[in-house]
TITINU-248975 format. One record per residue: residue in one letter; x, y, z of N, C-alpha, C in turn. Coordinates in steps of 0.1 Angstrom, whole numbers. Example, Ala and Ser with C-alpha at 12.3 -4.5 7.8 and 13.67 -1.06 7.14 Angstrom:
2
  aa   n.c1   n.c2   n.c3  ca.c1  ca.c2  ca.c3   c.c1   c.c2   c.c3
   A    132    -57     78    123    -45     78    132    -33     78
   S    128    -22     71    137    -11     71    129      0     79
This chain:
288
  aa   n.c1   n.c2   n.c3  ca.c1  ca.c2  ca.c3   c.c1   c.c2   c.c3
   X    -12     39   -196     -2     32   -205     11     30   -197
   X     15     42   -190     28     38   -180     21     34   -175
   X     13     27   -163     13     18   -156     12      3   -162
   X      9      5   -171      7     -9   -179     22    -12   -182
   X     26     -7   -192     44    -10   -193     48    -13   -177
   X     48     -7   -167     55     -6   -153     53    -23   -149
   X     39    -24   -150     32    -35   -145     39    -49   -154
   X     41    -48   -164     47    -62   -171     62    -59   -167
   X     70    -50   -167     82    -52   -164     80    -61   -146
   X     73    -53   -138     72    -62   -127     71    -77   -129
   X     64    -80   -136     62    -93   -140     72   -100   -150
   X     78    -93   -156     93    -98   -163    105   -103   -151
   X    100    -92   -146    117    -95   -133    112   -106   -119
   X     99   -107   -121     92   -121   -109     94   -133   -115
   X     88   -133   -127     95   -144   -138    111   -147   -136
   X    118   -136   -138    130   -140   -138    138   -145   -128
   X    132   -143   -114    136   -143   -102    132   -157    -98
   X    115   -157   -104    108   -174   -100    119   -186   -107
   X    122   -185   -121    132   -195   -131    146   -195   -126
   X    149   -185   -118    161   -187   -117    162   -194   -100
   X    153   -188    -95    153   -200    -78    147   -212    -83
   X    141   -216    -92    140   -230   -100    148   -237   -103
   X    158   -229   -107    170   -231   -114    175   -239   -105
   X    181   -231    -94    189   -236    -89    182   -245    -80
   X    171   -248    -75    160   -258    -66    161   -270    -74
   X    166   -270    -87    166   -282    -93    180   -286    -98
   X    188   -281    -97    203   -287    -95    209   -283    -85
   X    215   -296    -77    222   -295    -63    237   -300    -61
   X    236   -303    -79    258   -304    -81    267   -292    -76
   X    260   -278    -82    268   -265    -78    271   -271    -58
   X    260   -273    -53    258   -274    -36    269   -284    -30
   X    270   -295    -39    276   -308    -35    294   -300    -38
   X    296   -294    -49    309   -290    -51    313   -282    -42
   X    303   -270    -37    312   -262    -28    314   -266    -16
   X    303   -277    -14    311   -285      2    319   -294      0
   X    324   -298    -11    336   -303     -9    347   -292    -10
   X    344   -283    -19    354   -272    -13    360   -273     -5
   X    348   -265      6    347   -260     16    353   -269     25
   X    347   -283     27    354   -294     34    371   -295     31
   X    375   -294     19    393   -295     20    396   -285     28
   X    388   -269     27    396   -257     32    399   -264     49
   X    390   -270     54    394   -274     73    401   -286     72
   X    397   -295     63    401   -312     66    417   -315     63
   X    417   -304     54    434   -303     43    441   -292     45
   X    432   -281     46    444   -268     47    445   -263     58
   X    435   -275     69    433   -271     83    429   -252     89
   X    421   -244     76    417   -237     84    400   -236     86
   X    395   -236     98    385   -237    101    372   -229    101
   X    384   -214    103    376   -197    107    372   -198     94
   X    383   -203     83    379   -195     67    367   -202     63
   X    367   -221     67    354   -232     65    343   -226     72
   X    342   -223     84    330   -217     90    320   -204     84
   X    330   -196     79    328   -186     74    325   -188     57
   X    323   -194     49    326   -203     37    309   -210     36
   X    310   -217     48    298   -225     50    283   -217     55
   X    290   -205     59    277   -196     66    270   -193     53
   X    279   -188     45    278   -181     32    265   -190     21
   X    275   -208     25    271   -213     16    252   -217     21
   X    253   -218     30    236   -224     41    226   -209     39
   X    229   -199     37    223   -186     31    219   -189     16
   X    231   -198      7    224   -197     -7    216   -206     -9
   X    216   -217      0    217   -232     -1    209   -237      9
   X    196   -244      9    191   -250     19    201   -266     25
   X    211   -263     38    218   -270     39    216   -287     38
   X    221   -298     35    222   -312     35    229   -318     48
   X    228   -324     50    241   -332     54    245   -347     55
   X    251   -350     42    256   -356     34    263   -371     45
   X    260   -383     43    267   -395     51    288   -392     48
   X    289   -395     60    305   -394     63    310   -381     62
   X    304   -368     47    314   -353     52    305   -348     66
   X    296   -351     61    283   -345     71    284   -331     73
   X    281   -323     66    289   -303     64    279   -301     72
   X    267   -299     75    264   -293     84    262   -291     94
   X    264   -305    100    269   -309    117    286   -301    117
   X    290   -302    108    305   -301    106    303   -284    112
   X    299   -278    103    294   -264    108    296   -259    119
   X    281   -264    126    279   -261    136    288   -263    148
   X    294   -275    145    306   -280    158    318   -271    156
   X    320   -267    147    332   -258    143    331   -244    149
   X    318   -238    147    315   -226    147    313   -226    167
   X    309   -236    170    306   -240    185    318   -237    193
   X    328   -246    183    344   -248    189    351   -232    189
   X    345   -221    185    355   -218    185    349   -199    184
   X    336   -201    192    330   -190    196    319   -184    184
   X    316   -189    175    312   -182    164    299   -184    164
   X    289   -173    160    276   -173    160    272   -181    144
   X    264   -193    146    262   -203    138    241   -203    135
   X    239   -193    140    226   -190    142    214   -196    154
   X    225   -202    166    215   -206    180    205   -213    176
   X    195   -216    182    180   -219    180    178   -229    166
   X    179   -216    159    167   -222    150    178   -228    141
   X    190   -227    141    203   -238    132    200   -246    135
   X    200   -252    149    201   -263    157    184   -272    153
   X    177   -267    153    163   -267    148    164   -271    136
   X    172   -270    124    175   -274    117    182   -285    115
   X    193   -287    122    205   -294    128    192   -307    125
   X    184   -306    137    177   -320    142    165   -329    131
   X    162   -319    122    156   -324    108    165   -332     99
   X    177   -327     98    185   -333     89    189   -348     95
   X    192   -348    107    198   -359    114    188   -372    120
   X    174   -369    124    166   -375    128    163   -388    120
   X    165   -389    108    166   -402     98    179   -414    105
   X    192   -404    110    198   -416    114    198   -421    134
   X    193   -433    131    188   -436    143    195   -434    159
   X    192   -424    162    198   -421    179    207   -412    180
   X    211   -406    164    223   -399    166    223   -386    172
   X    206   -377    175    209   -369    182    207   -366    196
   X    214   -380    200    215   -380    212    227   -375    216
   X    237   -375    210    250   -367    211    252   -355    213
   X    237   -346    210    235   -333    209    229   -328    219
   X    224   -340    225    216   -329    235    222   -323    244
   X    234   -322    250    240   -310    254    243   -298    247
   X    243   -300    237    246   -285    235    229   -278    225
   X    216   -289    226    207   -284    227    203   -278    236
   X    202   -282    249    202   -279    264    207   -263    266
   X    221   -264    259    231   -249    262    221   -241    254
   X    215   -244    242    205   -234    239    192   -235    242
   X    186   -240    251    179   -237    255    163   -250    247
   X    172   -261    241    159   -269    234    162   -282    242
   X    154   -285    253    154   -297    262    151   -310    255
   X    154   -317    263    153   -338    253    138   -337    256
   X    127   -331    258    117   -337    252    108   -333    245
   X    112   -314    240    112   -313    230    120   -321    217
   X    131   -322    219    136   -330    207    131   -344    204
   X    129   -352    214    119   -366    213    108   -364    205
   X     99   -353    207     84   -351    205     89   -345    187
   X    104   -342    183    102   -333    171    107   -352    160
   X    116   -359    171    118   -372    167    107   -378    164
   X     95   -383    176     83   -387    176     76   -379    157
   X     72   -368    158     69   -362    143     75   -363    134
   X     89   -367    134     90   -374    121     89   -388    118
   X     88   -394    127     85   -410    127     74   -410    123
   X     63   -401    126     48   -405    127     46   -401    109
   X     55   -387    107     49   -385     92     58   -396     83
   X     68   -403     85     67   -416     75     58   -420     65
   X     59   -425     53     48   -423     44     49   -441     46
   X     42   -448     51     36   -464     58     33   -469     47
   X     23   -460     34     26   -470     25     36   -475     16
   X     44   -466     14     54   -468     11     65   -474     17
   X     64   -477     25     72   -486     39     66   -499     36
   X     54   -503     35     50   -516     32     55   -524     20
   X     56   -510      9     57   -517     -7     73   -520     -5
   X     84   -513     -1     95   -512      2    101   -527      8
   X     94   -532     21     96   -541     31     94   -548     18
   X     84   -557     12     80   -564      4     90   -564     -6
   X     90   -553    -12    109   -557    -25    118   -558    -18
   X    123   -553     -8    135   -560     -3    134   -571      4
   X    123   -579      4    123   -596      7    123   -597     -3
   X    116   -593    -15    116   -603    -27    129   -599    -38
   X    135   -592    -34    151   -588    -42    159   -603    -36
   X    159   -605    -26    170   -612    -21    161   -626    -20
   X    148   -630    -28    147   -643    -31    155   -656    -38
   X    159   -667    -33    163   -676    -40    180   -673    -40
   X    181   -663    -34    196   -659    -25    198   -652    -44
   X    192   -647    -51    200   -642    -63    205   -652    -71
   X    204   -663    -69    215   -675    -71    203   -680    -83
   X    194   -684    -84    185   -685    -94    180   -679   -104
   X    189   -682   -119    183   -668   -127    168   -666   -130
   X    159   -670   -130    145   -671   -135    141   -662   -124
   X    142   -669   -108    135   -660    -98    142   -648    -97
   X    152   -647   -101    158   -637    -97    152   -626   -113
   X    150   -629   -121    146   -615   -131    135   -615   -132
   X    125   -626   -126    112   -624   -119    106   -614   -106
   X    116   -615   -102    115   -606    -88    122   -591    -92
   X    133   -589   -102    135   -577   -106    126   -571   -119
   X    115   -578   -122    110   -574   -128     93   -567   -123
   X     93   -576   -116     83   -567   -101     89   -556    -94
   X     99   -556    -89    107   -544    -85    110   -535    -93
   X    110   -536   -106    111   -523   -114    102   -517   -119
   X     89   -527   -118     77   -514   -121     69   -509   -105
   X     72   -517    -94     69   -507    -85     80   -495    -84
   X     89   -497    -85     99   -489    -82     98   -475    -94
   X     93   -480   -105     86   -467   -118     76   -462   -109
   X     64   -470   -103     53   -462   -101     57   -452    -89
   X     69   -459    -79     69   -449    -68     76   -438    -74
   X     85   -437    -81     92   -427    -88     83   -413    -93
   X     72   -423   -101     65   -412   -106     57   -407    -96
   X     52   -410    -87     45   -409    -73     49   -401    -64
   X     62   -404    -57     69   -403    -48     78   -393    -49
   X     86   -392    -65    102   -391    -64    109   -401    -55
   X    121   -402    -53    133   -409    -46    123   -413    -37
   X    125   -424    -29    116   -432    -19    130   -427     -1
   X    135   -411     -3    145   -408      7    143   -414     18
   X    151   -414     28    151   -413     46    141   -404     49
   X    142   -391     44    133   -383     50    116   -388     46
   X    112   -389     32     99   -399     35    100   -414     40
   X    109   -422     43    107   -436     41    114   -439     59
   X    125   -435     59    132   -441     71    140   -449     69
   X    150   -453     78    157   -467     73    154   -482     75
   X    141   -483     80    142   -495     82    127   -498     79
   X    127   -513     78    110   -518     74    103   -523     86
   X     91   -529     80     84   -531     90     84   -544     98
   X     95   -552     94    105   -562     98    114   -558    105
   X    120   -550    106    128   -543    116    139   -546    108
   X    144   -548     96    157   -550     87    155   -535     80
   X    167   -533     80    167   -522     71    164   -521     55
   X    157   -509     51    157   -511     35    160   -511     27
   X    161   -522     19    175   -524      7    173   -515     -1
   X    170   -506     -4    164   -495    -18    177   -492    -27
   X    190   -486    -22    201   -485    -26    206   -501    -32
   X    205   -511    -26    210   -526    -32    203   -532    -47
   X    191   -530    -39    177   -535    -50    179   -526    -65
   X    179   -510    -56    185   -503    -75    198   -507    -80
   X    206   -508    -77    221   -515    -79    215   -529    -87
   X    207   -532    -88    203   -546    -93    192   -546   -103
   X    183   -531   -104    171   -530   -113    183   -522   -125
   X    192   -515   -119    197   -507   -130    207   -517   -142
   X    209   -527   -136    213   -542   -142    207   -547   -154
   X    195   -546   -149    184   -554   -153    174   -543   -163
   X    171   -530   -161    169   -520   -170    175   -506   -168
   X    185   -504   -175    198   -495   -176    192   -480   -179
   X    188   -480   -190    178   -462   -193    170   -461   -184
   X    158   -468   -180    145   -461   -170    147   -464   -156
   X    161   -468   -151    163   -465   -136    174   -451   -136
   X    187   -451   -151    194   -443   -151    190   -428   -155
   X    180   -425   -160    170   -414   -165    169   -406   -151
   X    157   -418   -142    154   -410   -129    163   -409   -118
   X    174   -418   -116    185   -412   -106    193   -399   -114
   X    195   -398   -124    203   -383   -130    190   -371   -124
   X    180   -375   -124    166   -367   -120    168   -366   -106
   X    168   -373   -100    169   -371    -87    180   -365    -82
   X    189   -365    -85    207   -359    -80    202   -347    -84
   X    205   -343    -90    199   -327    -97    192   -322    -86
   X    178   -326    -84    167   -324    -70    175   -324    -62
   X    185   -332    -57    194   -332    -44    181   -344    -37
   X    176   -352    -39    169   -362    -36    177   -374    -30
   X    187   -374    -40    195   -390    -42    212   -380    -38
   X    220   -387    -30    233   -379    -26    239   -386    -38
   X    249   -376    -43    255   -381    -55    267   -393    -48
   X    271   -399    -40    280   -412    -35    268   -423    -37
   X    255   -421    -34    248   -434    -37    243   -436    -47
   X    243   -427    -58    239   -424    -73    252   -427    -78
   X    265   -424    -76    273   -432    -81    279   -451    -77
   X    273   -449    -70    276   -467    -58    263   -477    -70
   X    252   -472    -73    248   -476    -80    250   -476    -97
   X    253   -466   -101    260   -464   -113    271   -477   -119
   X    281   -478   -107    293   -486   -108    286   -498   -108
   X    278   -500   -101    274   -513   -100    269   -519   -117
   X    264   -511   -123    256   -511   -141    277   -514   -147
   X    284   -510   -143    298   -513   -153    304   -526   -148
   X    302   -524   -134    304   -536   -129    298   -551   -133
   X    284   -552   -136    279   -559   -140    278   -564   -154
   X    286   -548   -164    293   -551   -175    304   -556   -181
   X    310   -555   -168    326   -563   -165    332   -553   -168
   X    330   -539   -169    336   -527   -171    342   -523   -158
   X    349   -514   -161    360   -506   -149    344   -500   -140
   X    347   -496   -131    337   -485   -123    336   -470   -128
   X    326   -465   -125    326   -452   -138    332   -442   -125
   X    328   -441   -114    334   -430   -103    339   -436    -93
   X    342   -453    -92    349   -458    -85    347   -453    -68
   X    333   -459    -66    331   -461    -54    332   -468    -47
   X    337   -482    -57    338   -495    -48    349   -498    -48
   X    363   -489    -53    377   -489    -47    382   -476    -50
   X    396   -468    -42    399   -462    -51    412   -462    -59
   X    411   -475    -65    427   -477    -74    420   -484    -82
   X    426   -473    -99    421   -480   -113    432   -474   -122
   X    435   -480   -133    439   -482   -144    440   -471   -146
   X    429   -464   -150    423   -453   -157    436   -435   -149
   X    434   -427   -159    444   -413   -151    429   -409   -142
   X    440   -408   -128    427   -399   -116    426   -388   -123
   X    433   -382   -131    424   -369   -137    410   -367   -147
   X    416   -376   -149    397   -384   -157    384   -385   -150
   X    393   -395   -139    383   -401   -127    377   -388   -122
   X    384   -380   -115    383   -369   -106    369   -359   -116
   X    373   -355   -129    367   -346   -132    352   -352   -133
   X    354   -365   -139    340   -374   -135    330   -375   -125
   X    336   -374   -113    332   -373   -102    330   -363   -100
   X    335   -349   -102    330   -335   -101    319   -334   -106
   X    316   -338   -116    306   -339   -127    294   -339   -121
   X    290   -346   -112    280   -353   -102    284   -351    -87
   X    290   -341    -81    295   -337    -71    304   -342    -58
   X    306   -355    -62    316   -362    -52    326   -352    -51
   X    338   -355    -44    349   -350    -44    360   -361    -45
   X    374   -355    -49    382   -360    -56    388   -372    -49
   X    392   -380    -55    397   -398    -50    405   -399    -35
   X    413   -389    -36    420   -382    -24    418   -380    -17
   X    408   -367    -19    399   -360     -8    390   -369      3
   X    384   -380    -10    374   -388     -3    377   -398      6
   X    395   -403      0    396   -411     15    403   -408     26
   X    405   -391     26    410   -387     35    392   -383     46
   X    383   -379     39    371   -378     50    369   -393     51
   X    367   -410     44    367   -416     50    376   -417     63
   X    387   -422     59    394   -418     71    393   -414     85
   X    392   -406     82    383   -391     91    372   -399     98
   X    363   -403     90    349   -406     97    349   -422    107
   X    360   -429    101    360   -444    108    368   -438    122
   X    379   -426    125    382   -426    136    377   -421    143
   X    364   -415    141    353   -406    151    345   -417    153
């Protein structure tokens, strides 16, 4: 009898432990907010020891991202590099090279301080090579194919043009259901045309065209941390914009009408950081 009571409480508190790493595996707003935190603590209050230390904390709770333009976890590493701190050697960097390998050539900038630990350019080629190879091809094919047929008739034709978004919205349902997000990490950036893939443009234009069952699965996907909340909002604005409405998180300028304390909390909401913040990391990223 005590072991039977013992035995379900075991299984009460595995339960409780499985829903709650659930929990948080399926919302990745908490993740997006503390790296913007984290990012004002070095970018604004310029201290770096307290960001590095901040960030170590946060990559322990948090299977790290790294995000277009803050980019926190290269930010990390370079910080923690600069300035003697153990950032976890090896296998960070090992990590480092998964997140980055989607954008084309950039870790070629690294290979010196892959080298300093001890991971030579052809292992990192061969870890490049593996992820090129696991690309999901069919999906690359259906992809290439909507973004020629999004930009038929130059958009300038209404008939072709809600003909062509109306084939793009039920592939783009079935990959959803299929796939989830069609990311960089399964898809890559570019097609098999050698043009990059409109996927971000084309939804900016299905969400136009059917507002609930593209806005359903991007709120689905941000949560997953699938979709970065700047391109989930970039698309968003585009649905107000096509309304003739103001932009809802104002990614396509940052001056509106509206009080930035509105805007701001808005944007919290879905993990951007604040109107300020954001064009001081733009900033930041066009002079690097």
């Amino acid at each position: 009898m005590i072991y039977k009571k013992t035995h379900s409480i075991h299984i009460l508190i595995a339960s409780f432990f499985l829903i709650s790493c659930k929990k948080k595996e399926h919302n990745s707003i908490p993740y997006y907010n503390k790296v913007n935190e984290i990012d004002s603590i070095y970018r604004i209050a310029g201290n770096s020891e307290l960001a590095v230390k901040k960030y170590k904390e946060l990559f322990n709770e948090y299977s790290p991202k790294n995000q277009e333009k803050i980019e926190e976890y290269e930010t990390y590493i370079q910080l923690s590099e600069q300035r003697n701190i153990d950032f976890g050697g090896k296998e960070s960097l090992y990590k480092l090279i998964t997140l980055i390998v989607p954008s084309q050539g950039k870790y070629k900038k690294y290979l010196p301080l892959f080298k300093k630990y001890g991971i030579d350019s052809t292992e990192v080629k061969n870890k490049v090579a593996k992820y090129k190879s696991s690309l999901n091809q069919k999906l690359i094919d259906s992809l290439t194919i909507a973004s020629h047929r999004d930009q038929e008739g130059g958009r300038h034709d209404i008939l072709i043009m809600q003909k062509s978004d109306h084939k793009n919205l039920n592939l783009f349902l079935q990959i959803f259901d299929q796939y989830g997000y069609p990311s960089e990490e399964k898809v890559g950036t570019v097609g098999n045309d050698g043009e990059p893939l409109a996927i971000v443009t084309i939804l900016s234009h299905l969400i136009c065209f059917d507002h609930d069952k593209i806005y359903s699965k991007l709120v689905e996907f941000l949560k997953k941390g699938e979709i970065p909340p700047r391109t989930f909002a970039f698309i968003v604005d585009k649905y107000y914009l096509c309304k003739k409405s103001t932009g809802y998180y104002y990614t396509y300028g940052e001056t509106s009408k509206e009080d930035s304390l509105i805007i701001n909390r808005r944007r919290k909401s879905i993990g951007l950081p604040s109107l300020r913040h954001y064009s001081k990391i733009k900033t930041d990223f066009h002079k690097k």
